[in-house]
C-alpha positions as CSV (number, residue, x, y, z in Angstrom):
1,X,-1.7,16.8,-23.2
2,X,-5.2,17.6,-24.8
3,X,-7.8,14.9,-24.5
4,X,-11.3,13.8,-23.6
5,X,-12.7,11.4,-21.4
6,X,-15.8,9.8,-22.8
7,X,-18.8,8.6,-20.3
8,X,-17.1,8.1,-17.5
9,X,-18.8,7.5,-13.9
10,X,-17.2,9.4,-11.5
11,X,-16.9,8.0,-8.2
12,X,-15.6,11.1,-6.2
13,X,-17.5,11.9,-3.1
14,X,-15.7,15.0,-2.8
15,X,-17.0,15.8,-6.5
16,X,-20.0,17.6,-7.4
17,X,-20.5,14.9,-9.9
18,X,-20.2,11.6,-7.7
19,X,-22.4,9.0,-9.2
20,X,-22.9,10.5,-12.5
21,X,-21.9,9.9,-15.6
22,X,-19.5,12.6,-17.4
23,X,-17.6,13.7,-20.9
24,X,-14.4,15.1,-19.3
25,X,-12.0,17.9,-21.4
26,X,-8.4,18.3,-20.2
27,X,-6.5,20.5,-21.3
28,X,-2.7,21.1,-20.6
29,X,-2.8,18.5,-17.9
30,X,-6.0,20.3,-16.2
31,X,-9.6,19.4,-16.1
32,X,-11.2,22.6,-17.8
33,X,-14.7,20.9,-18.6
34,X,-17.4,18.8,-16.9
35,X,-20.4,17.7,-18.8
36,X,-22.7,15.2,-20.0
37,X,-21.7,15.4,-23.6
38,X,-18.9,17.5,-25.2
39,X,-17.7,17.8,-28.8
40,X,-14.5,17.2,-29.8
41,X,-14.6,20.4,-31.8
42,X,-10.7,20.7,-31.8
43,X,-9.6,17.0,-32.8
44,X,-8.4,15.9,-29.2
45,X,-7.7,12.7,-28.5
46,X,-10.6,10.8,-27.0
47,X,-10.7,8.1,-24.3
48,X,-14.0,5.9,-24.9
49,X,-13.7,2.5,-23.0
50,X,-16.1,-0.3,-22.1
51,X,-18.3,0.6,-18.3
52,X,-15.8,3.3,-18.0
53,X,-15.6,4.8,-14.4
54,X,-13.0,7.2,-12.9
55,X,-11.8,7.9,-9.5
56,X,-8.7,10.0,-8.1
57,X,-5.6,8.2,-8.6
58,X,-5.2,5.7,-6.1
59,X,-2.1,5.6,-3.5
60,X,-0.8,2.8,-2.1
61,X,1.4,3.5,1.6
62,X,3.7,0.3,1.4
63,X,5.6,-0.7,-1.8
64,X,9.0,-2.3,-1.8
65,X,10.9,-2.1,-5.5
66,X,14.7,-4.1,-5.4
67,X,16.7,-1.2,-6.8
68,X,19.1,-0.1,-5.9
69,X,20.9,-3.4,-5.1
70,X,18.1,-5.8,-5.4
71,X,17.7,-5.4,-9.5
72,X,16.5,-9.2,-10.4
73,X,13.5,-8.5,-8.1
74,X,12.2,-5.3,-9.5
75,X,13.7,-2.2,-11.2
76,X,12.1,1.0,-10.1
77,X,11.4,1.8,-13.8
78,X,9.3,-1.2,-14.2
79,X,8.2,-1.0,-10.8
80,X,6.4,2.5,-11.6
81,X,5.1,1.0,-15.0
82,X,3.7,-1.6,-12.8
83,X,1.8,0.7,-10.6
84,X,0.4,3.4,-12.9
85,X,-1.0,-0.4,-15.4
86,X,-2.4,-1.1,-11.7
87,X,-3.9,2.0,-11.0
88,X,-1.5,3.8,-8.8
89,X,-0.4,7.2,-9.2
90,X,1.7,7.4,-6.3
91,X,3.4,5.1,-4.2
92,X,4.9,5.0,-0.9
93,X,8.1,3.3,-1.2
94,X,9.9,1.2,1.6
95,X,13.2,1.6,2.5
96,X,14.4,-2.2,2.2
97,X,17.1,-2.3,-0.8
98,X,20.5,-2.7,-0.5
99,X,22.1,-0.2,1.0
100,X,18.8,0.2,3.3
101,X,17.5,4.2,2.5
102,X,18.5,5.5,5.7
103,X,20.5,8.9,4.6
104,X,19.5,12.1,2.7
105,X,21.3,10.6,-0.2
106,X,19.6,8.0,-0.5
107,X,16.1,9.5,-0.7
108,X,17.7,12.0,-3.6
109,X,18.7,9.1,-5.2
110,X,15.1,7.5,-5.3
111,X,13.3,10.4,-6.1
112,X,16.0,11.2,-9.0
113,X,15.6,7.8,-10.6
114,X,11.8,8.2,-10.6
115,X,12.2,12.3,-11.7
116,X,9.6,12.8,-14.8
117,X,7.9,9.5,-14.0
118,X,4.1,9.1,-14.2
119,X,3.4,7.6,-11.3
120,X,4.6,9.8,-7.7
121,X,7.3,7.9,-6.1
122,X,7.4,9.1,-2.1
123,X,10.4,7.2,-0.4
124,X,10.0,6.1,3.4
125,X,13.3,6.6,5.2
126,X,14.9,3.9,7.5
127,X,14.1,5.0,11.4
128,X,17.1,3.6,12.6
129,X,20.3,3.5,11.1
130,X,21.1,0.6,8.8
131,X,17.3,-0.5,10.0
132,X,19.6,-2.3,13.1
133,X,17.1,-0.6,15.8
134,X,20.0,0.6,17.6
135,X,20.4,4.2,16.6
136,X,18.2,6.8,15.0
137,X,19.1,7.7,11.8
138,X,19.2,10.9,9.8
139,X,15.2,11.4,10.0
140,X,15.2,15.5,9.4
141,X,17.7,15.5,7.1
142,X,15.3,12.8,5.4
143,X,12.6,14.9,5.3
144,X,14.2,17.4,4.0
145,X,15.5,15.6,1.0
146,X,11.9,14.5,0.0
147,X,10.9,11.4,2.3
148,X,7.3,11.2,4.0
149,X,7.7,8.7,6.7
150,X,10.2,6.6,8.8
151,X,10.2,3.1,9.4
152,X,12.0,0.4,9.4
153,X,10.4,-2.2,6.9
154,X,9.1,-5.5,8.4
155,X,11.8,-5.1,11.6
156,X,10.4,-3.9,14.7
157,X,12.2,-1.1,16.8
158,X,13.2,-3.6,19.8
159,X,13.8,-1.0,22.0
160,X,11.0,0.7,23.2
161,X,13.6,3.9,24.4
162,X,14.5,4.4,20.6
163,X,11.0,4.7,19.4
164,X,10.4,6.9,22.4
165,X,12.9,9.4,21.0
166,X,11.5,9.0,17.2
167,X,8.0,9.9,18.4
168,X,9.0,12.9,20.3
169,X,12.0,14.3,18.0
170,X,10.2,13.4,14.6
171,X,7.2,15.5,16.4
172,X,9.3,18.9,15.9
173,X,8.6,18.6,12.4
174,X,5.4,16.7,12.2
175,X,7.0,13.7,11.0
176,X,5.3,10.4,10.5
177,X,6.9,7.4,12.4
178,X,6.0,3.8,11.5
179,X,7.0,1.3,13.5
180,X,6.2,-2.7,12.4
181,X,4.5,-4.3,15.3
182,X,6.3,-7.8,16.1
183,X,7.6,-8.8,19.4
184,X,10.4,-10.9,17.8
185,X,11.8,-13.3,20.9
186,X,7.9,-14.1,21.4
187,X,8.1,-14.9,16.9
188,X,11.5,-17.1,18.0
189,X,11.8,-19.3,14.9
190,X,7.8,-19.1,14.0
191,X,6.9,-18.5,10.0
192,X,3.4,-18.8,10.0
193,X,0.4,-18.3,12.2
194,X,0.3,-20.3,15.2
195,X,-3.2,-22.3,15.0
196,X,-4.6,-25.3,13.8
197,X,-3.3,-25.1,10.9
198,X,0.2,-24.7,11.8
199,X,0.1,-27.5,14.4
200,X,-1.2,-30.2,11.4
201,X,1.0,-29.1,9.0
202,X,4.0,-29.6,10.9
203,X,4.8,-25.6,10.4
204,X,6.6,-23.3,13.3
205,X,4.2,-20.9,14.6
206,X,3.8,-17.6,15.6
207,X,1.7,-16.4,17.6
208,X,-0.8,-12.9,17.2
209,X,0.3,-12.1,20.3
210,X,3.9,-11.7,19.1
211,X,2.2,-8.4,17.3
212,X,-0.5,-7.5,20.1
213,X,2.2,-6.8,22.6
214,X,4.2,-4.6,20.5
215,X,1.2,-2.8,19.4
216,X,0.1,-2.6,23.1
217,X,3.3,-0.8,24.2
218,X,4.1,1.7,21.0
219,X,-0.1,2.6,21.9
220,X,1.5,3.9,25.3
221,X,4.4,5.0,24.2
222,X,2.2,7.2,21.8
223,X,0.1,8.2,24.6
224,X,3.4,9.4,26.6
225,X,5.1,11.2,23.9
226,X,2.0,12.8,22.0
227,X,3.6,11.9,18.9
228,X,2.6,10.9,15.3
229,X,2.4,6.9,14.7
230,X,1.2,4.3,11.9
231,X,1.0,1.3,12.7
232,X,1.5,-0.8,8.9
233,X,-0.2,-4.0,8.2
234,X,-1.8,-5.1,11.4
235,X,-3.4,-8.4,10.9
236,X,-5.4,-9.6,13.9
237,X,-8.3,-9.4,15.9
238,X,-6.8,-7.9,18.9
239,X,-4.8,-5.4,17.1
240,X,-8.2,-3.8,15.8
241,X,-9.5,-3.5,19.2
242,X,-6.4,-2.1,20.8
243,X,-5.8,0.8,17.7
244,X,-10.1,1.7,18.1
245,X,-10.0,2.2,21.6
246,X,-6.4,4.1,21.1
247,X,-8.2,6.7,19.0
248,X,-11.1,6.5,21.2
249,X,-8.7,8.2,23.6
250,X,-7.7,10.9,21.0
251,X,-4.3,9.3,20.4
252,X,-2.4,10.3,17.2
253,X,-2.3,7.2,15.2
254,X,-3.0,5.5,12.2
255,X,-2.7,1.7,10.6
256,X,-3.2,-0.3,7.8
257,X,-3.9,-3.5,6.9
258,X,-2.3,-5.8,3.6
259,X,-5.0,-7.2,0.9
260,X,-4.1,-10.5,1.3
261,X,-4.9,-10.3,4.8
262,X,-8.2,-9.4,4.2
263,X,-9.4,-11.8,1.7
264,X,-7.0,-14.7,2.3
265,X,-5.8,-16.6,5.5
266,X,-4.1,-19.8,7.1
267,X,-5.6,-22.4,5.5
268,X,-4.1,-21.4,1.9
269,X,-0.8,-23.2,3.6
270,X,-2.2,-26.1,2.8
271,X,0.0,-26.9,-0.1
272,X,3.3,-25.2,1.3
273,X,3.3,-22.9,-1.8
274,X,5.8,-19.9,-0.9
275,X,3.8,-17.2,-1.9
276,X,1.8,-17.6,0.8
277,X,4.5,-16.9,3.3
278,X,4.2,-13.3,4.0
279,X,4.6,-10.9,7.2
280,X,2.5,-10.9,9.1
281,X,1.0,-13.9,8.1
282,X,-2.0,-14.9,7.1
283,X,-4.6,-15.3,10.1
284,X,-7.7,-17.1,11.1
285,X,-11.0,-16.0,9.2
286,X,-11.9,-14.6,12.7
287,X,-9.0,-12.5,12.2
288,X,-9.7,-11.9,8.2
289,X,-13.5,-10.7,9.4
290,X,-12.1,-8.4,12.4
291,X,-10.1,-7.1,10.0
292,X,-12.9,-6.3,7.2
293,X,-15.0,-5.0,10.5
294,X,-11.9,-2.4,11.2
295,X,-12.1,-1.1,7.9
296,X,-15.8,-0.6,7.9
297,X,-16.1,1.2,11.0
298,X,-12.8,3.3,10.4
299,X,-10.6,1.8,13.0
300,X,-8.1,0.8,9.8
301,X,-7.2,3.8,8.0
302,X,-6.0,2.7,4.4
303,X,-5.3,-0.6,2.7
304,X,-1.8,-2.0,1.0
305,X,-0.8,-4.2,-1.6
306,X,2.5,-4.6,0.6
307,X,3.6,-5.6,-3.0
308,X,7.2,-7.3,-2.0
309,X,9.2,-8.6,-5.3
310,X,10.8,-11.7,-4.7
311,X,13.0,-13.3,-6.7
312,X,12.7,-17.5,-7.7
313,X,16.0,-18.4,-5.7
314,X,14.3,-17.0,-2.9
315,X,10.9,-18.0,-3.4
316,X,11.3,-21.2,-5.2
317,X,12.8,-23.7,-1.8
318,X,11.6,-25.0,0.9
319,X,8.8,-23.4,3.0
320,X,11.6,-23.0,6.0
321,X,13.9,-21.3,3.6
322,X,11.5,-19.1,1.2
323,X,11.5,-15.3,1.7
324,X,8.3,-13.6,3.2
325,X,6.7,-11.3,0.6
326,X,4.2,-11.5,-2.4
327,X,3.7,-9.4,-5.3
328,X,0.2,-7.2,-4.8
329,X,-0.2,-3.9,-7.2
330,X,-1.6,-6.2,-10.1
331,X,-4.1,-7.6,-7.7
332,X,-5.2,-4.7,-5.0
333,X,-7.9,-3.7,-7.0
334,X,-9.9,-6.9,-7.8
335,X,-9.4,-8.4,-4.8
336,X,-10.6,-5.8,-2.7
337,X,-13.8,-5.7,-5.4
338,X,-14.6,-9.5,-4.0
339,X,-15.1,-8.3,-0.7
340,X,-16.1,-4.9,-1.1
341,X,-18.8,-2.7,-2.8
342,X,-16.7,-0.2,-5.5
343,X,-17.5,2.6,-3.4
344,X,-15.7,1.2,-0.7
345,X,-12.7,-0.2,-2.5
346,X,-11.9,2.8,-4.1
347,X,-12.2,4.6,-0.8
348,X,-9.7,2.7,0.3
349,X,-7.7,2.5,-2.0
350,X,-7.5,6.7,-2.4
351,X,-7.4,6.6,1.7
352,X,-3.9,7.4,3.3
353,X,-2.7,10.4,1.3
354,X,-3.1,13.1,3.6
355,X,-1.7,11.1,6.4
356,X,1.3,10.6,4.4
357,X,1.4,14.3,2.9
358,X,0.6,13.0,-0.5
359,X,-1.5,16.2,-2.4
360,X,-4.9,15.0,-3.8
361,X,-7.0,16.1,-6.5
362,X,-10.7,16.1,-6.7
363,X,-12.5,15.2,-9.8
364,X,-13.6,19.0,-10.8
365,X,-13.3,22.0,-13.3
366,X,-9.7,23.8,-12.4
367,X,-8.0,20.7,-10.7
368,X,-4.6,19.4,-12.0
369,X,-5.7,16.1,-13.2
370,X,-4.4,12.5,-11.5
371,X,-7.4,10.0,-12.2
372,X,-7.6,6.6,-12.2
373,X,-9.6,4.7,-15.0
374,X,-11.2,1.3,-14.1
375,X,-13.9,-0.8,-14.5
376,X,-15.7,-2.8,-11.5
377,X,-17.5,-4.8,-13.6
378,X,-16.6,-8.7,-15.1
379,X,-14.4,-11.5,-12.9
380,X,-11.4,-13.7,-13.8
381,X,-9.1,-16.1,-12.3
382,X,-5.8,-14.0,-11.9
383,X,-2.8,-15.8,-13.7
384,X,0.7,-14.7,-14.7
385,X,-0.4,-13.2,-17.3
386,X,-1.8,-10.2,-15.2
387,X,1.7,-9.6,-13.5
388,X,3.4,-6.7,-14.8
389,X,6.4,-6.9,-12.5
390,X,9.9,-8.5,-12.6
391,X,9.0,-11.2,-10.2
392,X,5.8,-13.6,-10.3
393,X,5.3,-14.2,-6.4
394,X,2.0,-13.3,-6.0
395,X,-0.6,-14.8,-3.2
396,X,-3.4,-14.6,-6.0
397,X,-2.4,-17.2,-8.7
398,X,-5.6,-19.1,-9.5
399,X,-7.8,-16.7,-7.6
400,X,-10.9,-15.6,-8.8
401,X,-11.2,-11.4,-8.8
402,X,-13.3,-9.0,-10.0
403,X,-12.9,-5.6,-12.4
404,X,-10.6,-4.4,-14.4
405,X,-8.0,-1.7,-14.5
406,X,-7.4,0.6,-17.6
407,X,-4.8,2.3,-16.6
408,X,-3.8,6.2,-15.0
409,X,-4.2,9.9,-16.5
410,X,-1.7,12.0,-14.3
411,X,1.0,14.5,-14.6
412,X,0.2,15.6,-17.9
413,X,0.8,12.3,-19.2
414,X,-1.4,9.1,-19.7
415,X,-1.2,5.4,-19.6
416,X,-3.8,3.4,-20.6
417,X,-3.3,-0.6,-21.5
């Protein structure tokens, strides 16, 4: 693939060129010129769009596609398509279909069906086997067969033993264990945040500390064991301040935190709509600003879409009944742009590859290119016509965001809407 990128901004700060505006030429799938203006002296294709400004591709650590199994909520062909029209050019992928991803056959399998694809598809391997949280499943074999963590998604490890034993066998091999903070008997039969709101809408609650105690004792656990730990989508106050003092001790951890978390919270229940049931759920704005304050000061390592296809039988019934999950890929980027400055979004948004041994790829003469193209500027309400994927469950219906995505240049291949 020949072609040339026409006044773009780069926003790179690992580039020489951050903050300027450049003519790109890439050639076989590598950037081989950097300048203000270039001619198109050999007919390449150009790419001249409208406030044009590229960054490296973005990567997103928590991304849940239906197949195999789960088909009606998301195939992984359209689930990539989805991705690289939102930006992405790699994904972490959770281990939730049906049969859970918890052998070395299953992560072939992913990675096979996604073989030649755009967009980088890294599975997450089940921890435990069957994601039960009784025994440890096949992690090394895993990670041999191409998977870059091991969780088990939105079920906590409820023995605090068999997360012992991840940490400190999965740290022979520098492997990444996640482990999703809820203390489930304090959740009981809670679906929503335990507040206010939850009290006057007649809603069972649950409580933050149902995730501040489990993130409490996998912090000491971490502390005994010396091992390798990310915490995904914390989503209160108290979870900030127990991960910042945690690395104030040196420990080896890292956690995110979902978009909707961090623009949205509690009082969006208001109208029992479904798609605002997600896990965790949404918080207190004293939460939502802790939150904002963890990213800011570094405390919270990487955003997530925590994009979770769910399909209308599940969705579509009673509040009690619905599925947690919303759709987010479409979304990430203009919803993090309402809270955030473009430098910071994109930071984010580009944060969590190293930690998930994803290769990067700065913005410079020589590099294999993987950018994403995008442009900060202009707001709209999001609608359903902005959703790209299989299901329509999305937190952001009706919300107001801001900038626009073109699309991805990566792998010697482009896609541009």
């Amino acid at each position: 693939m020949n072609l040339i990128i026409k006044s773009a901004t780069i926003i790179d700060k690992t580039s020489e060129h951050h903050g300027s505006q450049k003519d790109i030429l890439i050639e076989n799938g590598v950037i081989t010129q950097i300048a203000t203006s270039l001619e198109n002296s050999q007919n390449y294709e150009t790419i001249s769009l409208e406030n044009l400004h590229i960054s490296q591709g973005w990567f997103d650590s928590s991304v849940s596609l239906g197949e195999p199994g789960f088909e009606e909520r998301e195939t992984i062909e359209n689930g990539l398509k989805t991705a690289a029209k939102s930006g992405f050019t790699a994904i972490a992928v959770n281990p939730n279909a049906h049969p859970i991803a918890d052998t070395k056959a299953d992560i072939s399998y992913l990675k096979s069906k996604a073989f030649g694809n755009i967009v980088d598809l890294h599975p997450i391997g089940a921890l435990t086997n069957a994601s039960k949280s009784v025994d440890l499943a096949e992690v090394f074999d895993m990670k041999n067969a191409g998977a870059v963590a091991f969780g088990d998604y939105q079920k906590a490890v409820k023995n605090p033993n068999l997360l012992k034993i991840a940490l400190l066998y999965a740290d022979n091999f520098d492997g990444l264990v996640l482990s999703f903070p809820q203390e489930d008997d304090i959740v009981g039969k809670g679906i929503v945040n335990e507040g206010y709101n939850s009290t006057r809408l007649g809603l069972k609650g649950m409580p933050s500390l149902a995730e501040e105690l489990h993130v409490a004792r996998d912090l000491f656990l971490l502390e005994y064991t010396k091992g390798k730990l990310h915490i995904p989508t914390i989503s209160t106050a108290k979870s900030v301040e127990l991960i910042r003092k945690a690395k104030a001790k040196g420990l080896n951890v890292s956690c995110s935190v979902a978009i909707h978390n961090l623009v949205l919270t509690d009082d969006e229940l208001e109208g029992f709509d479904t798609n605002y049931k997600v896990l965790p759920p949404l918080r207190t704005e004293n939460d939502r600003k802790a939150l904002i304050a963890g990213i800011e000061d570094g405390t919270i390592d990487m955003v997530t879409s925590d994009h979770n296809p769910i399909d209308v039988e599940h969705k579509k019934v009673e509040f009690d009944n619905a599925l947690y999950g919303t759709i987010g890929l479409e979304s990430a980027f203009g919803a993090l742009q309402t809270i955030f400055d473009t430098e910071t979004t994109i930071k984010m948004l580009s944060a969590g590859k190293e930690r998930f041994g994803v290769e990067t790829s700065a913005i410079a003469v020589g590099q294999t290119v993987n950018l994403t193209l995008f442009n900060p500027e202009g707001s709209y309400t999001f609608s359903n016509e902005h959703i790209h994927s299989s299901s329509q469950n999305s937190a952001f219906l009706g919300k107001k965001l801001k900038g626009s995505v073109y699309g991805i240049v990566h792998k010697n291949q482009k896609l541009i809407s």
